[in-house]
One Martini backbone bead per residue (centre of mass of N, CA, C, O) as a GRO file, in nm:
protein
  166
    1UNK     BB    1   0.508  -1.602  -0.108
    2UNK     BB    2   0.469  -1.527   0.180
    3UNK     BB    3   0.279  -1.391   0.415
    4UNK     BB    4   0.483  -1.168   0.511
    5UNK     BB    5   0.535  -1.057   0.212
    6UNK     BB    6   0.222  -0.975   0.175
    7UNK     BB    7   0.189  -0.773   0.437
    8UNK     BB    8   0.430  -0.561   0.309
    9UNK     BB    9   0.266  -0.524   0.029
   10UNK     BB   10   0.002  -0.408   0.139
   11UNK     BB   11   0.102  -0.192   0.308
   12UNK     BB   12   0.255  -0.055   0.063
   13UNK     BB   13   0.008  -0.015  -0.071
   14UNK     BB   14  -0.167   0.161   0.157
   15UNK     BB   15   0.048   0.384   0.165
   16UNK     BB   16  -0.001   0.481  -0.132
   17UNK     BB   17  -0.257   0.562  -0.089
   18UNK     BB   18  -0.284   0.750   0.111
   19UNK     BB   19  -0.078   0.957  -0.033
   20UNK     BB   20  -0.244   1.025  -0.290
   21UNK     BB   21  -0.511   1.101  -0.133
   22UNK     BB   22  -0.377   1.328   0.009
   23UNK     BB   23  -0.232   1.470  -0.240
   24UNK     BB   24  -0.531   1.539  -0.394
   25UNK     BB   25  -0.684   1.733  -0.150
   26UNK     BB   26  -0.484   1.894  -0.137
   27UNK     BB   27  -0.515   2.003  -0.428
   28UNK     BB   28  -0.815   2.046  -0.441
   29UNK     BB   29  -0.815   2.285  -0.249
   30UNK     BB   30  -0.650   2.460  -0.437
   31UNK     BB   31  -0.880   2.451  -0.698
   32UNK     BB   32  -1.098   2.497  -0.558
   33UNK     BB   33  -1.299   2.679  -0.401
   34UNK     BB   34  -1.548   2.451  -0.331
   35UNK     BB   35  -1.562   2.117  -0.200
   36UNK     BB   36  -1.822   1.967  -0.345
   37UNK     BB   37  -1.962   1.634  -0.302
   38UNK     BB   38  -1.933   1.568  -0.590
   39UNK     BB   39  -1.606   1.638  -0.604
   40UNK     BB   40  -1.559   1.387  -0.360
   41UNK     BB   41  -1.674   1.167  -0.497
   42UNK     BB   42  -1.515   1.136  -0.726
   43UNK     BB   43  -1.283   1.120  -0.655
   44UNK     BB   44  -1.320   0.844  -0.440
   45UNK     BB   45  -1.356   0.697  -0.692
   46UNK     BB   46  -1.101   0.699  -0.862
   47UNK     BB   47  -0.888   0.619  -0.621
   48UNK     BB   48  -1.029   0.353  -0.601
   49UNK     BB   49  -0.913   0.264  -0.902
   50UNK     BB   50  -0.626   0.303  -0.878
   51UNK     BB   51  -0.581   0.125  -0.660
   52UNK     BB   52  -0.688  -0.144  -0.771
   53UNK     BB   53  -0.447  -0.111  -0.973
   54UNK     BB   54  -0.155  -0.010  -0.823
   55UNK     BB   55  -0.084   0.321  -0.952
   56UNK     BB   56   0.015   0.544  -0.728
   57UNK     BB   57   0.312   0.535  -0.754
   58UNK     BB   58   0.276   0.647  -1.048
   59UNK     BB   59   0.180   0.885  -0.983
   60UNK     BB   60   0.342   1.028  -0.808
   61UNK     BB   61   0.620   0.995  -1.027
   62UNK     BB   62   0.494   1.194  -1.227
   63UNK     BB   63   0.447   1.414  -1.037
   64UNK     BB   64   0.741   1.483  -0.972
   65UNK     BB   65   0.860   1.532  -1.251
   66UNK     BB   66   0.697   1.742  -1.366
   67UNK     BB   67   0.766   1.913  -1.169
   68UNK     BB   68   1.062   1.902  -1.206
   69UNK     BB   69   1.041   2.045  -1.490
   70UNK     BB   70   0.902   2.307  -1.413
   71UNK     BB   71   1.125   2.387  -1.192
   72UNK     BB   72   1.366   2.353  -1.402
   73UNK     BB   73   1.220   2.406  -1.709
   74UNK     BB   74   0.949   2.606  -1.724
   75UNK     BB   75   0.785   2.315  -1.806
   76UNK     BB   76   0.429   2.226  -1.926
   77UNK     BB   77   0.147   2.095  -1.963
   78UNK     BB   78  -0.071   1.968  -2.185
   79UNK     BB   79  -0.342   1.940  -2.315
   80UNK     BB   80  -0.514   1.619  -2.339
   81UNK     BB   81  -0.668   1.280  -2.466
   82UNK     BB   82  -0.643   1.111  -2.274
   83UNK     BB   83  -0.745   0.907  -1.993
   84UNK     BB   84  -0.668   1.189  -1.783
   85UNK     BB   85  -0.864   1.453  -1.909
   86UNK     BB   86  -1.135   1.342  -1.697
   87UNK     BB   87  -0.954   1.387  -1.429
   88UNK     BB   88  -0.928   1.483  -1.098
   89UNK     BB   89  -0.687   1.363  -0.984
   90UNK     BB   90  -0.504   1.467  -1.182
   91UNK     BB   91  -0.612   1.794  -1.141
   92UNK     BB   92  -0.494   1.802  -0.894
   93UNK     BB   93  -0.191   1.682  -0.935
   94UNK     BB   94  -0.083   1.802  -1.204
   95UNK     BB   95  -0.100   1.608  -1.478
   96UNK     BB   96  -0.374   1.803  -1.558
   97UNK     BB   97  -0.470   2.141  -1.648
   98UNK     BB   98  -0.785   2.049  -1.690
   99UNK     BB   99  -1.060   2.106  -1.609
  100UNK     BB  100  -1.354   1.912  -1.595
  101UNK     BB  101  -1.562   2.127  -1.531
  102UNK     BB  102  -1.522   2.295  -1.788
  103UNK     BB  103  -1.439   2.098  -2.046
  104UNK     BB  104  -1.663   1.820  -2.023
  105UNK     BB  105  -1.423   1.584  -1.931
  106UNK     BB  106  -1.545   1.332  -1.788
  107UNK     BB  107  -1.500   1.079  -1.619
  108UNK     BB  108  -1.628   0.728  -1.566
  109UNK     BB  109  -1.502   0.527  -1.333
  110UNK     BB  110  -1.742   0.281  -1.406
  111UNK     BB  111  -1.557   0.265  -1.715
  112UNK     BB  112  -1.266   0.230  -1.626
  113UNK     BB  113  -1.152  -0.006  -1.835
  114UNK     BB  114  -0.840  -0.134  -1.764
  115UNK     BB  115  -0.467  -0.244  -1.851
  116UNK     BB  116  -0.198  -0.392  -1.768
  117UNK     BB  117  -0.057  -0.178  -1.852
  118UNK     BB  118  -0.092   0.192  -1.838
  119UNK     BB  119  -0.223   0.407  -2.072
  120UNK     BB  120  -0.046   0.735  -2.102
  121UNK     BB  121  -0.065   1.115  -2.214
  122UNK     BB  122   0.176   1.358  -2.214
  123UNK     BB  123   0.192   1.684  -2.312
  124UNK     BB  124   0.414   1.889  -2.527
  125UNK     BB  125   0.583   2.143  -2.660
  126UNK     BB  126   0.714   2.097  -2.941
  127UNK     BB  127   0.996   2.261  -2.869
  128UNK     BB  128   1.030   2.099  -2.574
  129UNK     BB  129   0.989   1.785  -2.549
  130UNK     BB  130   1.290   1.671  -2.586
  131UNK     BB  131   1.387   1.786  -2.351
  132UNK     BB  132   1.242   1.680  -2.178
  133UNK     BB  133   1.295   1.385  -2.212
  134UNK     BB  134   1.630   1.442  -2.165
  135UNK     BB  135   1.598   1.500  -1.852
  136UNK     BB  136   1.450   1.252  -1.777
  137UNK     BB  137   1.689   1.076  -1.879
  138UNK     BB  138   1.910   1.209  -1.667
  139UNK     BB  139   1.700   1.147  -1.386
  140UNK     BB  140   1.620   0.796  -1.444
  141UNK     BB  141   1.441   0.776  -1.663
  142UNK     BB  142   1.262   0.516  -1.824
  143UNK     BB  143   1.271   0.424  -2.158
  144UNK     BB  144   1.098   0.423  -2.473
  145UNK     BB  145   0.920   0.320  -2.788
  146UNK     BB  146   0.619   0.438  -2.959
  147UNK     BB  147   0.553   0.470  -3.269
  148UNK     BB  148   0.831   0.663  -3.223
  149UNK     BB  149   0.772   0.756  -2.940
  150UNK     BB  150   0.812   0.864  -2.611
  151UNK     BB  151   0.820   0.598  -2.356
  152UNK     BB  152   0.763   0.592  -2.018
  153UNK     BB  153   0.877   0.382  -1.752
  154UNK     BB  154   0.712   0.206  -1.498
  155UNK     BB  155   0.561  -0.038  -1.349
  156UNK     BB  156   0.201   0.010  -1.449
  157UNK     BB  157   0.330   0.228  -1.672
  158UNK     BB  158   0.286   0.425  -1.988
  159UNK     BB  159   0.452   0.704  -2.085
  160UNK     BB  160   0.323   0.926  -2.373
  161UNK     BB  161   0.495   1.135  -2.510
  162UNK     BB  162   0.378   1.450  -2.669
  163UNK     BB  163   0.317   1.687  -2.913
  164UNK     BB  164   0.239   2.001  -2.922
  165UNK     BB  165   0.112   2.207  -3.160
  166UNK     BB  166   0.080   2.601  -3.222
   0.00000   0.00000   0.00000
């Protein structure tokens, strides 16, 4: 890759963090009755993790799967218990529905040690499951099987469907 190659490299993924982080604040501000600077600190710390890691872009296109699922088939995600359950980030996002706050699952940013890809994990309600992935399947989500189960193949990241039963 040539030096140009690598400064449009650069630009698109300071671009993809910008957006992100724009994002991120903007959930956060409808989620929180008020940003106290804990949890704008907090936000600010996982984004760095997540810029370091290249993976804002995976984040943001399973934020709009999602959105799109809820959207279209009027299916949420339910509390999971990945990587991501005790994201700030995640639950501004609303990859995650579960307050890091009220459930006192939070991660601690400076812990967060993974290799990519990044495996994460989105649960829906067992009736429902199958059914969103087919959807996901029909709008151009790339998928593969782990352990028997469907996952989501993006760029830098492996998002892992599981089943909630109740």
């Amino acid at each position: 890759m040539n030096k140009e190659q690598k400064r449009k490299v650069q630009l698109q993924q300071r671009t993809l963090n910008e957006s992100l982080t724009f994002q991120t604040m903007f959930g956060a501000k409808q989620k929180f009755d008020s940003l106290t600077p804990e949890i704008e600190t907090r936000i600010k710390e996982e984004l760095l993790v997540f810029a370091n890691l290249g993976i804002a872009k995976d984040l943001m296109t399973l934020r709009d799967v999602m959105d799109k699922v809820k959207e279209q088939l009027g299916y949420s995600a339910e509390p999971s218990k990945g990587i991501l359950a005790g994201s700030y980030v995640a639950y501004c996002l609303g990859l995650e529905p579960s307050n890091p706050m009220v459930t006192g699952k939070e991660i601690e940013p400076k812990d967060f040690q993974v290799t990519l890809p990044l495996g994460l994990t989105i649960c829906y309600d067992n009736e429902v499951r199958n059914e969103v992935v087919n959807w996901m399947k029909e709008h151009g989500c790339e998928f593969t099987t782990y352990m028997s189960q469907p996952m989501l193949k993006l760029e830098n990241t492996r998002v892992i469907i599981r089943r909630v039963l109740k």
